[in-house]
C-alpha positions as a printed NumPy array, in Angstrom:
array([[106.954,  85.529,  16.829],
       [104.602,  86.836,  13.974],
       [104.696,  90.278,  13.285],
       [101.295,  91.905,  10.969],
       [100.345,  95.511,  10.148],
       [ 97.236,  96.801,   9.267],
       [ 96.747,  99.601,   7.619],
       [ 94.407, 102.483,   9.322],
       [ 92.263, 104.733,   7.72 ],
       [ 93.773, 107.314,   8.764],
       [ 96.819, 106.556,   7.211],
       [ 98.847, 104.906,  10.223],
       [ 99.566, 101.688,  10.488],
       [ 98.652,  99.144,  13.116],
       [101.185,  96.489,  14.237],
       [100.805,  93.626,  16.2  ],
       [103.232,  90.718,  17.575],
       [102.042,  88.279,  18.286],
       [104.367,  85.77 ,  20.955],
       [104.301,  83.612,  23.317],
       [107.51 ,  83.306,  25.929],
       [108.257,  83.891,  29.401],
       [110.109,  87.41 ,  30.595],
       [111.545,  87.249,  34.129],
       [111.314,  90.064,  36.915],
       [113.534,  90.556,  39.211],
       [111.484,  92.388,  42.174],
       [114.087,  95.488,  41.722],
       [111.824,  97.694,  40.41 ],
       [110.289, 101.149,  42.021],
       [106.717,  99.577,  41.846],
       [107.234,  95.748,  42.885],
       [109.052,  93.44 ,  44.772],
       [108.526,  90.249,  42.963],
       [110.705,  87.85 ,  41.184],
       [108.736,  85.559,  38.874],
       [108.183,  84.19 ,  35.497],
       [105.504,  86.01 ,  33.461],
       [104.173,  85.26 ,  30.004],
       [104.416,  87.644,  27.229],
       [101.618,  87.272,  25.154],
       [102.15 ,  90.048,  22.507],
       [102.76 ,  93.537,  21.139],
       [101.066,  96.682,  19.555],
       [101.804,  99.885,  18.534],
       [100.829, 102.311,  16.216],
       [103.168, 103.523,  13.686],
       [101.613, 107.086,  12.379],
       [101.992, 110.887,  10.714],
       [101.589, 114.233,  12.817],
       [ 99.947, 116.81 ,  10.958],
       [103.377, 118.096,   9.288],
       [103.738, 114.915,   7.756],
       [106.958, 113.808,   9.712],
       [106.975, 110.327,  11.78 ],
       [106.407, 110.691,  15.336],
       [107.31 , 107.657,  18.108],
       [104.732, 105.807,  19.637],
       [103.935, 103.604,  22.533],
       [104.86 ,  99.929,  22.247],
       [102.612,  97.878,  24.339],
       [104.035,  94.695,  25.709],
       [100.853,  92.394,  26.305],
       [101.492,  89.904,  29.148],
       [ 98.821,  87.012,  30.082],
       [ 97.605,  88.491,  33.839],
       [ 96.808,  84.906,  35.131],
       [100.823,  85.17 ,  35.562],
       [101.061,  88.525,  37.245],
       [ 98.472,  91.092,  38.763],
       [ 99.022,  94.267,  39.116],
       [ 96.586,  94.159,  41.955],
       [ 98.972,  91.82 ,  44.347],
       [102.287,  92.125,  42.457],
       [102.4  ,  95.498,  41.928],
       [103.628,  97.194,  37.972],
       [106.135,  95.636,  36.015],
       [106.67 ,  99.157,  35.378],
       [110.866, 100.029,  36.404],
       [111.842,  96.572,  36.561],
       [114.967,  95.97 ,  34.676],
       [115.048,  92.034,  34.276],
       [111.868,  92.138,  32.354],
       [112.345,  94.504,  29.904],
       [116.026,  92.878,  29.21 ],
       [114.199,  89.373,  28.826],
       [111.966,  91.199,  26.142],
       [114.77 ,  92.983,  24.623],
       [116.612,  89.478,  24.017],
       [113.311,  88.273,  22.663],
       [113.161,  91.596,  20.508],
       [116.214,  90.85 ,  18.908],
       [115.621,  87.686,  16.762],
       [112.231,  89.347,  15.384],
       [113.817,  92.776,  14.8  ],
       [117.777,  93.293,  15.379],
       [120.277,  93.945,  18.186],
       [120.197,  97.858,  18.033],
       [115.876,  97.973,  17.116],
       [115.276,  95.525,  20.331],
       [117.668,  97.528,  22.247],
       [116.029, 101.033,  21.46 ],
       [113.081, 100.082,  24.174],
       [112.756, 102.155,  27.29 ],
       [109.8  , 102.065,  30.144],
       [107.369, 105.029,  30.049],
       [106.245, 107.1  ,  32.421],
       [104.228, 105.348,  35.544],
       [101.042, 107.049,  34.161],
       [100.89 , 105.095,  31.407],
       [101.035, 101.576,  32.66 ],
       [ 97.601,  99.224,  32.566],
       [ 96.582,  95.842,  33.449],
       [ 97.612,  93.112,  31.417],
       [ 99.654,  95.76 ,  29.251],
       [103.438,  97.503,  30.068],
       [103.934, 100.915,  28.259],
       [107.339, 101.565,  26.51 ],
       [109.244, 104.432,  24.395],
       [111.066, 103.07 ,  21.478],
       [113.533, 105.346,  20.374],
       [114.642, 106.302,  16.405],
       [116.236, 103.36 ,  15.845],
       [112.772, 100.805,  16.533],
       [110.656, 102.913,  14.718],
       [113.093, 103.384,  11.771],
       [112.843,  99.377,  11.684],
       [109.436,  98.783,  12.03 ],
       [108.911, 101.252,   9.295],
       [111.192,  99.737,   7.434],
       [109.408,  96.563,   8.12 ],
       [106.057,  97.939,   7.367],
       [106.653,  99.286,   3.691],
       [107.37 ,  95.941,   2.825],
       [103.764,  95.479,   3.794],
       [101.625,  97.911,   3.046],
       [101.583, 101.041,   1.315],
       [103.045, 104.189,   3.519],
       [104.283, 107.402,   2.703],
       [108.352, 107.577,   3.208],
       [110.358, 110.659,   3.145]])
């Protein structure tokens, strides 16, 4: 795994992870009934300010190559357990035990092809931050 940010003009920060392993679904999910191998392809999210200044969680994308599921014919990812704890165990070499474990689903709106929407909680962010001001210059506070 290779993880980059990129500094925004606006003052966020872009981050990208870039990966290549295979997640597993189990078919348990409200939105599918398939059990097969997919391949995760990557990450992004956008660490950024609100207008007060004060960090604010963000969608993390987890990129997945659609020649090994469509949501078309097998349904969303979206709800299905076994995946997201294959990408939490992934998670947890790049970023820590309590970081990769700080990863929930979104809500169903949110979902796209090729791309599953997740919350990360305090504990990611606080991480990736972390992470980031190693990088590039951010305000901290």
């Amino acid at each position: 795994m290779e993880l980059t940010f990129k500094q925004n003009n606006d003052s966020s920060v872009s981050v990208t992870i870039t990966c290549d392993f295979i997640a597993t679904t189990d078919g348990e999910g409200y939105w599918n009934d398939v059990s097969k191998e997919v391949r995760v392809i990557g990450f992004d999210m956008i660490l950024g300010n609100d207008a007060n200044e004060k960090y604010y969680n963000t969608d993390l994308g987890i990129l997945y190559d659609k020649a090994t599921w469509d949501d078309y014919v097998d349904g969303l990812i979206y709800t299905d357990k076994q995946f997201l704890l294959s990408v939490k165990k992934q998670l947890v070499i790049l970023l820590g035990v309590e970081a990769a474990y700080d990863i929930t689903y979104s809500e169903r709106g949110m979902q796209d092809d090729g791309r599953v929407s997740c919350d990360v909680g305090d504990i990611f962010e606080a991480r990736l931050r972390k992470l980031a001001a190693q990088t590039v210059s951010m305000k901290t506070y």
